[in-house]
N, C-alpha and C positions, 0 to 999 in steps of 0.2 A: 504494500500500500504506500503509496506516495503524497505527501503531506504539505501544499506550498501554504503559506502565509502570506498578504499580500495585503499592504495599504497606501493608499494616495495622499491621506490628510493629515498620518503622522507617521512618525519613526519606530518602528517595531522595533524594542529593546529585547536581547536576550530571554529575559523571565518572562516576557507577554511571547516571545516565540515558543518558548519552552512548555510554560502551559496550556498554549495550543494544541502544540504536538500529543500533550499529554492526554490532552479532550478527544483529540482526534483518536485515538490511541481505543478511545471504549469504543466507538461505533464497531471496531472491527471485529468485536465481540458477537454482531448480526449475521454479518456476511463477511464468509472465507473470498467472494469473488469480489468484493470492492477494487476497483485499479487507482482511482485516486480522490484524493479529499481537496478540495481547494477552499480557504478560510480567507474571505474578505474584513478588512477591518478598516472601519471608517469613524472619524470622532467628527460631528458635528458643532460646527461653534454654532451654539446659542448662550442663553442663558447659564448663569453657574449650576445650578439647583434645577436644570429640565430635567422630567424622567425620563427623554431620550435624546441623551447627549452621545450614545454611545451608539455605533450601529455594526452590526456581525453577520454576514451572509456566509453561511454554508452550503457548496458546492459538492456533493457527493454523484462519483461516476459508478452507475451497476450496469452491468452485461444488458444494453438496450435502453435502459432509461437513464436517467437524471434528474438527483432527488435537488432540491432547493429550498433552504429555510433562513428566515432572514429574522432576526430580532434586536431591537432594541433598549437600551438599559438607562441608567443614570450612571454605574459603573460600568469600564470595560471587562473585569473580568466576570460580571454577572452576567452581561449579555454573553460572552464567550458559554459560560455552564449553561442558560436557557437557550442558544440556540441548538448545544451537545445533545439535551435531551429532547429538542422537536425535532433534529437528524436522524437520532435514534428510535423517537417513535417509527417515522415515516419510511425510515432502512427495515425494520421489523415488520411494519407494513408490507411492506413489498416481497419480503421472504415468506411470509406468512400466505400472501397471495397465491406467488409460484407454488408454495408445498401444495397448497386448497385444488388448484389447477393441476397438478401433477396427480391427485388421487381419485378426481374423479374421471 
């Protein structure tokens, strides 16, 4: 599984790449065929105190589709954990389907 990290409106420091990796790291938990994860990070200048100053779009590639879930926070690493776990639904979704598909 291949893991980019990627932002335009700020500087991805070591520890925000690493706990990316690290998020990224559970989905694979889902599916053995995932080929790659791509983690968009965007900080929005607004206000100090918006509850979404933060923005996180995940990029997951499965055999034929492409999952997509974007959320936003007032912290970046909260928005990082609640987009992990609406990936994770939507990956589980999808394996969940194939098996459904596959038995009858």
């Amino acid at each position: 599984m291949n893991v980019t990290v990627q932002s335009k409106t700020l500087e991805v420091t070591d520890a925000l790449r690493a706990f990316c990796e690290k998020q990224a790291q559970k989905v694979n938990r889902f599916g053995r065929r995932i080929s790659s994860v791509n983690i968009y990070i965007e900080n929005i200048k607004r206000k100090k105190n918006d509850p979404s100053s933060a923005s996180v779009q995940y990029s997951v590639k499965l055999p034929g589709s492409v999952v997509v879930v974007k959320r936003t926070a007032a912290d970046m690493y909260e928005a990082v954990v609640s987009a992990t776990n609406g990936i994770m639904r939507q990956v589980r979704k999808c394996k969940e389907k194939r098996i459904t598909k596959k038995r009858n």
